[in-house]
C-alpha positions as CSV (number, residue, x, y, z in Angstrom):
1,X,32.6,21.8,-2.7
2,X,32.6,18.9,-4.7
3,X,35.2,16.1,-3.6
4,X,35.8,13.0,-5.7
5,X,37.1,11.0,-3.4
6,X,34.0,11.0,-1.1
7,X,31.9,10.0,-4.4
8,X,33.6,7.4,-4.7
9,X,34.4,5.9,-1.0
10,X,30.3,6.4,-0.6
11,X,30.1,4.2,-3.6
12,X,32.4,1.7,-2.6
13,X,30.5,1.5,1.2
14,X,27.1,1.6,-0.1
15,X,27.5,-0.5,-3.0
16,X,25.4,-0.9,-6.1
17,X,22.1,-3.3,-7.5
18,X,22.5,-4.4,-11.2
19,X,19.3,-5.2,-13.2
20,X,20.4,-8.7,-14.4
21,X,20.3,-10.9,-11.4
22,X,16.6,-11.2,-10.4
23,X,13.6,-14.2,-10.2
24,X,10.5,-13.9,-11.0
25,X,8.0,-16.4,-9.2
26,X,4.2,-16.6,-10.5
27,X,2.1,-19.3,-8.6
28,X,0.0,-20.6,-10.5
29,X,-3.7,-19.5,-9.9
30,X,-6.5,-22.1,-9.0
31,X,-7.7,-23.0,-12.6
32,X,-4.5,-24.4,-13.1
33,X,-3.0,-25.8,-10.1
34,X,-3.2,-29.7,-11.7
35,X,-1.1,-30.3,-14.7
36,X,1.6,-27.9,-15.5
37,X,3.7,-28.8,-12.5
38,X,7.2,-28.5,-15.5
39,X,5.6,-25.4,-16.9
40,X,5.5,-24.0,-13.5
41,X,9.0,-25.2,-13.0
42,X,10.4,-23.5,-15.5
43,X,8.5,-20.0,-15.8
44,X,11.0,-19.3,-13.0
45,X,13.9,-19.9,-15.1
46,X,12.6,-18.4,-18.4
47,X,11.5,-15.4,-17.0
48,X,14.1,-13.0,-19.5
49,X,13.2,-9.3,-18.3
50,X,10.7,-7.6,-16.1
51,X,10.0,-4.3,-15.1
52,X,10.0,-3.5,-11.1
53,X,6.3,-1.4,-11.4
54,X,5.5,2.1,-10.8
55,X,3.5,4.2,-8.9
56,X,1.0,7.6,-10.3
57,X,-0.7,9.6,-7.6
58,X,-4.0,11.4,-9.4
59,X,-3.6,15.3,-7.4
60,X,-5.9,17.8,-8.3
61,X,-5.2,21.4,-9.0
62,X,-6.7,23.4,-5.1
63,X,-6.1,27.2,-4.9
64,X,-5.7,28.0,-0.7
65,X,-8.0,30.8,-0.3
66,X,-9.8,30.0,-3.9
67,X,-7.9,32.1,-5.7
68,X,-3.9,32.6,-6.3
69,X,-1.3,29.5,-7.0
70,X,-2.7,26.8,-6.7
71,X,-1.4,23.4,-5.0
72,X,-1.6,19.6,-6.2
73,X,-3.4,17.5,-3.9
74,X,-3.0,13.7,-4.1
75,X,-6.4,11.9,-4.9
76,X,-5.9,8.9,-6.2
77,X,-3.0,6.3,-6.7
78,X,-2.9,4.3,-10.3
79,X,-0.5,0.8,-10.8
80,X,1.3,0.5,-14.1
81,X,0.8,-2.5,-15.3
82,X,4.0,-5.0,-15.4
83,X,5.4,-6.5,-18.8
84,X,7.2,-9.8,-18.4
85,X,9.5,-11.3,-21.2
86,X,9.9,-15.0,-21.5
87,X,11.9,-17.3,-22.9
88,X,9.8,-20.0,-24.4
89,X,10.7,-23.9,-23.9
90,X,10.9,-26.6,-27.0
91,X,7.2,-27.1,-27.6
92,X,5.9,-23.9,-26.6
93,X,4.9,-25.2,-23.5
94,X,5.0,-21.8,-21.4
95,X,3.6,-19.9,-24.3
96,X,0.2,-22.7,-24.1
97,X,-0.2,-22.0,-20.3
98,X,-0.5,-18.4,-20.8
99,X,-2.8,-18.9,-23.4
100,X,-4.7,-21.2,-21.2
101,X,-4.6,-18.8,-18.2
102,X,-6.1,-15.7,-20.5
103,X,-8.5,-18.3,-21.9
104,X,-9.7,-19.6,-18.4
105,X,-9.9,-16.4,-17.7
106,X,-12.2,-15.4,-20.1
107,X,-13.6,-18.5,-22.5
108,X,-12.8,-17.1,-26.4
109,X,-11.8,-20.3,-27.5
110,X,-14.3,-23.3,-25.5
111,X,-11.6,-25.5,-24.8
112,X,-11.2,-24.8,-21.4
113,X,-14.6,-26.0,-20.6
114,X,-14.4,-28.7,-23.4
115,X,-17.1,-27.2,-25.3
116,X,-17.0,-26.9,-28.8
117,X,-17.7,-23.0,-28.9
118,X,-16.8,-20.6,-26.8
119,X,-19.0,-19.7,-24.0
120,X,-17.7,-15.8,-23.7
121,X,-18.1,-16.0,-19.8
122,X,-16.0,-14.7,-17.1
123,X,-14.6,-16.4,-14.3
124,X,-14.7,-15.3,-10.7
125,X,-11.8,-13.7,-10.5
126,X,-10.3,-15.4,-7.3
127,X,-9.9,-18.6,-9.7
128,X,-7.6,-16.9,-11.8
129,X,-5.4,-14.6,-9.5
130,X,-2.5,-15.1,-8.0
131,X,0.6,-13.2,-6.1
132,X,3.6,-12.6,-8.7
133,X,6.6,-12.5,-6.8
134,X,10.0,-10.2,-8.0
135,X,12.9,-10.9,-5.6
136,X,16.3,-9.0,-6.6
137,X,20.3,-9.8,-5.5
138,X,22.8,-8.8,-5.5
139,X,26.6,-9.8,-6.8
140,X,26.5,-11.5,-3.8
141,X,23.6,-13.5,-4.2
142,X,21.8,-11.7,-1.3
143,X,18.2,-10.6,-1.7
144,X,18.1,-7.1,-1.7
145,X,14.1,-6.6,-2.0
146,X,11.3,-8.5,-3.2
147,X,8.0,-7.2,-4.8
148,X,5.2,-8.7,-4.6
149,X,2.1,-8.6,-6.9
150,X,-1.5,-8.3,-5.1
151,X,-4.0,-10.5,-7.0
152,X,-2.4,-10.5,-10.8
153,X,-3.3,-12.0,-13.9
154,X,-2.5,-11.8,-17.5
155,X,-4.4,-9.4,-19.6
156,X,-2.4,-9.2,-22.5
157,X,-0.2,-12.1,-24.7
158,X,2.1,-10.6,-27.4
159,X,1.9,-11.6,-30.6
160,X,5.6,-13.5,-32.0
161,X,7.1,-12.7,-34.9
162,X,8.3,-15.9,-37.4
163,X,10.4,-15.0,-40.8
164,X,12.8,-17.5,-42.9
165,X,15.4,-15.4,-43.0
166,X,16.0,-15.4,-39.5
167,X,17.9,-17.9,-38.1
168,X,18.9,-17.6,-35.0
169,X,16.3,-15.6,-33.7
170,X,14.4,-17.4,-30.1
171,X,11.1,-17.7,-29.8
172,X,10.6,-15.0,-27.2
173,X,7.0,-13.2,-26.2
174,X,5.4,-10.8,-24.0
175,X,2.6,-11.3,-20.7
176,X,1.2,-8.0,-19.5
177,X,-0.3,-8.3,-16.1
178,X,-2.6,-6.6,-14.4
179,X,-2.6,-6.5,-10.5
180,X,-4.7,-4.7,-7.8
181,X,-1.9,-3.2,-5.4
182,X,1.5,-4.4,-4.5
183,X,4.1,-4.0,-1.8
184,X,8.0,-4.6,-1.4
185,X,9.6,-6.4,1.4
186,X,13.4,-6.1,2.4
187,X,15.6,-3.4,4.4
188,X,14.2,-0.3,5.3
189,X,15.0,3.2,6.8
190,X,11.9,2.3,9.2
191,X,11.0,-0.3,11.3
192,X,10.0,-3.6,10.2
193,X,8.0,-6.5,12.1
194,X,10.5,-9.1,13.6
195,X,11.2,-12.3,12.6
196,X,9.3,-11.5,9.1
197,X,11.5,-13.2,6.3
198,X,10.9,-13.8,2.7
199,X,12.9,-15.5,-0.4
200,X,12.1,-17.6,-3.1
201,X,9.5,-20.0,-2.3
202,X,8.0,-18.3,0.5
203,X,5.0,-15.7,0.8
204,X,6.0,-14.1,4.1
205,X,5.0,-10.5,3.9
206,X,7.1,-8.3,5.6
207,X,5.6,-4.9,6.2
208,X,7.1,-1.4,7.2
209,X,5.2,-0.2,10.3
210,X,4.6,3.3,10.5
211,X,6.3,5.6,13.3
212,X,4.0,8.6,14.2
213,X,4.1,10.7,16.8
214,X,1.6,10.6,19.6
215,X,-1.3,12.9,18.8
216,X,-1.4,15.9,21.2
217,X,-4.7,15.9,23.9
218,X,-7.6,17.4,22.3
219,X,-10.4,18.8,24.0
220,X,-14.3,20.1,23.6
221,X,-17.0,21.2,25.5
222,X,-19.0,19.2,22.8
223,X,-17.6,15.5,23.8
224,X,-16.1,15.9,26.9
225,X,-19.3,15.4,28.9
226,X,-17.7,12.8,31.2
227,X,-15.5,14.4,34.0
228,X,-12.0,12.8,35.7
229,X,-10.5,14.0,38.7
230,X,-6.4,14.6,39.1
231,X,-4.1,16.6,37.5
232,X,-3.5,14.2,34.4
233,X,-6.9,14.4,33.2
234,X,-7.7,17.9,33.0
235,X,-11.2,18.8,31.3
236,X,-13.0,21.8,29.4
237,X,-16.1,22.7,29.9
238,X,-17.1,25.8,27.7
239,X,-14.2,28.0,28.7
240,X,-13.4,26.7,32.1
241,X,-10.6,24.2,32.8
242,X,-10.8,21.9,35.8
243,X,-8.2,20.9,37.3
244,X,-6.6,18.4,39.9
245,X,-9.8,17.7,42.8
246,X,-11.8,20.9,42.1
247,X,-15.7,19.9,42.6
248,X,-17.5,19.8,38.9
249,X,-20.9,20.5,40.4
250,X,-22.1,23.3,37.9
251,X,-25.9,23.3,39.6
252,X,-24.4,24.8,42.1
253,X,-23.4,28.1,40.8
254,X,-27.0,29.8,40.8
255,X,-25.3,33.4,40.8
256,X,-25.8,35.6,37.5
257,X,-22.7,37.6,37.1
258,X,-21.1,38.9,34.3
259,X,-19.5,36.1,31.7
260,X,-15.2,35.6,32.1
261,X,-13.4,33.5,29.6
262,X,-10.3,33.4,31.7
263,X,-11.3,32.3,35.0
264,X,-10.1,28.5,35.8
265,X,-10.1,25.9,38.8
266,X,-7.5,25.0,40.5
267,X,-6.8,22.8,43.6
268,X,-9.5,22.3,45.8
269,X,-11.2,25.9,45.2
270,X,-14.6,25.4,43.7
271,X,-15.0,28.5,41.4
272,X,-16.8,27.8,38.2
273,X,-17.9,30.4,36.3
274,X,-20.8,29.7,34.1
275,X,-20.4,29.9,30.5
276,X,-22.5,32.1,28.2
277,X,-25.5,30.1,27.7
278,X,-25.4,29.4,31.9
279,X,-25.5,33.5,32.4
280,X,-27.8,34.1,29.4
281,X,-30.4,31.2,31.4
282,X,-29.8,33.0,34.6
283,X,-31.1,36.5,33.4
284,X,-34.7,34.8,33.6
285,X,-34.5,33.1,37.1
């Protein structure tokens, strides 16, 4: 039965995140670490909106018994790319330094090289990556997460619309990036690494660590080859268990009789019983 009043006392303890109190921090990658110390500056502050990025598992369609329903399997996982709005400075200076990044990234233009054409080459792409950084508050100023952005860099800068008529339009844009994985940091239901912090101006990654249960003992006749003694290291061999002291000579059962699955070793009773491909030798001795 539905019951407004816990609604709303969960809201009220839990609490909510709005969408407008966020920074974005974008390092600047290695072509252009000298020089745009104020652009850098304020890309922070003129950051307008970004979009927290998704996730998209590939599955593939896999019927059980190859026929019937069939199941989705995950495959694969696929990034959305990220779309960040900015807020461009008098001069246009934070429009220029993406167009400098895309350009350093790939030479259309020759001035990044100061050549007088373009060269159309690539750079490595460690020179022009970096770690975007999303950290979110909340009314409180607290950070409540913080994304970061494996290895991103601009791959697309939105054309800006200009007109007479309007007047008190800003000169805003769009950067798509491109990134090869990220991760988010913050409070968990699991169980994070101690002492692992991050905020604004730091790169401390803090990492949820994964809780599994202990896998149970496995054994084979195929890799068990090496025996141990005691009752906490019990062994297989073929379909004989051995178990606490129990001698593991198996040359010396020489007697042919008649194959048992069920037979086992226990204390200090040596009783071995030889498995099928021991009795099938010793029809020929």
């Amino acid at each position: 039965m539905f019951n407004i009043a816990r609604f709303s006392a969960h809201i009220n303890n839990t609490g909510t995140v709005q969408t407008n109190k966020f920074i974005v921090r974008i390092p600047p990658p290695i072509i252009l670490q000298n020089g745009f110390e104020v652009v850098q500056r304020s890309i922070e502050y003129r950051a307008n909106s970004v979009k927290v990025p998704g996730v998209d598992l590939d599955t593939q369609n896999v019927s059980r018994y190859g026929v019937g329903p069939s199941q989705k399997f995950p495959t694969n996982v696929n990034f959305t790319d990220v779309d960040i709005n900015f807020l461009d400075t008098n001069g246009n200076y934070i429009w220029k330094y993406f167009a400098k990044w895309m350009n350093g990234i790939f030479d259309y233009t020759g001035t990044s090289g100061g050549n007088s054409e373009p060269s159309y080459k690539v750079e490595y792409k460690k020179y022009y990556q970096t770690d975007i950084q999303i950290f979110v508050f909340d009314n409180a100023g607290r950070q409540t997460n913080a994304i970061i952005l494996k290895e991103a860099f601009p791959i697309s800068l939105s054309d800006v619309s200009l007109s007479w008529s309007e007047n008190n339009r800003l000169y805003e844009f769009n950067v798509r990036f491109a990134f090869k994985e990220w991760f988010y940091s913050g409070y968990d239901m699991g169980v994070y690494e101690s002492g692992a912090t991050i905020g604004p101006g730091q790169t401390a990654q803090v990492v949820p660590q994964r809780t599994e249960s202990p896998r149970p003992q496995e054994y084979s006749s195929g890799t068990n080859r090496s025996f141990g003694n005691g009752p906490e290291n019990p062994r297989i061999i073929q379909d004989v268990q051995i178990e606490n002291n129990a001698p593991t000579d198996l040359q010396n059962n020489r007697a042919g009789g008649p194959f048992r699955s069920d037979q086992s070793v226990t204390g200090n009773e040596q009783q071995v019983v030889p498995g099928p491909l021991t009795w099938f030798r010793n029809l020929f001795r």
